[in-house]
C-alpha positions in Angstrom: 0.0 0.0 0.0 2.5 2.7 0.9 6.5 2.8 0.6 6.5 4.7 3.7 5.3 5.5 7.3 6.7 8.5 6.1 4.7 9.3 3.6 2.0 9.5 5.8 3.3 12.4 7.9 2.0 15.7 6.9 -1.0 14.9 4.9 -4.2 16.2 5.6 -7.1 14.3 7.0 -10.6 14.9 5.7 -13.9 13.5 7.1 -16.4 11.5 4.9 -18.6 14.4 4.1 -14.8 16.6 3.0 -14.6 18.5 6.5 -11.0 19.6 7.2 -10.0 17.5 10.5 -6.1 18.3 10.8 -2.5 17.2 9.5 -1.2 13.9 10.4 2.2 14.9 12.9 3.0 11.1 13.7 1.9 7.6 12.8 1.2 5.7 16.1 2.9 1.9 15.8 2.3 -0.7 18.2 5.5 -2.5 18.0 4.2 -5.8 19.7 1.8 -6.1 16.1 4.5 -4.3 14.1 1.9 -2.3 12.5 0.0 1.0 12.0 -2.2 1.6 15.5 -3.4 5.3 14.3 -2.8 8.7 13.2 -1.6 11.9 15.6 -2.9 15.3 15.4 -1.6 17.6 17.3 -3.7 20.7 16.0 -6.5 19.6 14.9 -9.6 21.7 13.4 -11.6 23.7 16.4 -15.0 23.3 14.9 -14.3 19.7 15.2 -12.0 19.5 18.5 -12.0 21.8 21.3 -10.0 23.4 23.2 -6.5 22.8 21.0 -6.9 19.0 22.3 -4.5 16.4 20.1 -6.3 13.2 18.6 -5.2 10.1 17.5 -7.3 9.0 15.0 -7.6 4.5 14.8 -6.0 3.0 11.6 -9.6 1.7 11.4 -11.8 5.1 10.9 -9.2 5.2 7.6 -10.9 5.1 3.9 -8.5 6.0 1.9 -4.7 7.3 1.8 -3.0 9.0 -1.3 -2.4 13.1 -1.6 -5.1 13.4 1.5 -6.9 11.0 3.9 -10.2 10.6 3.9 -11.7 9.0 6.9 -14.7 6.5 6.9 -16.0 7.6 10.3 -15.4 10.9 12.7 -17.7 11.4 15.4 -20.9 13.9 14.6 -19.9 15.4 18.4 -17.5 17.8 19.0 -14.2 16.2 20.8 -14.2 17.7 24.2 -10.4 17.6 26.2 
């Protein structure tokens, strides 16, 4: 699928209906599965998160991954810290 973890860092993650949720700052690897756990935003969109909280969005809540990623699922709430 990808070269790359490091392809991954920097691009910008949309929600299913295009919504602007942040910019990916790390990929989160669980080392016992030596695999891709989920995605860390550190600065992530206030309409959507409050409060400047960071997320980590699940590998699973991922659609797709090319220029941008587009998400499958975000919550309809707004992420409260």
């Amino acid at each position: 699928m990808l070269e790359s973890v490091g392809n991954i860092k920097g691009l910008e993650i949309y929600t299913p209906e295009g919504i602007f949720v942040g910019i990916v700052d790390e990929v989160v690897i669980d080392i016992s599965e030596m695999g891709i756990k989920g995605l860390f935003v550190s600065d992530a969109n206030p309409a959507l998160v409050e409060d400047d909280v960071s997320i980590s969005i699940p590998l699973r809540w991922v659609q797709s991954i090319g220029d941008v990623i587009i998400l499958n699922r975000f919550p309809n709430e707004r992420i409260c810290g």
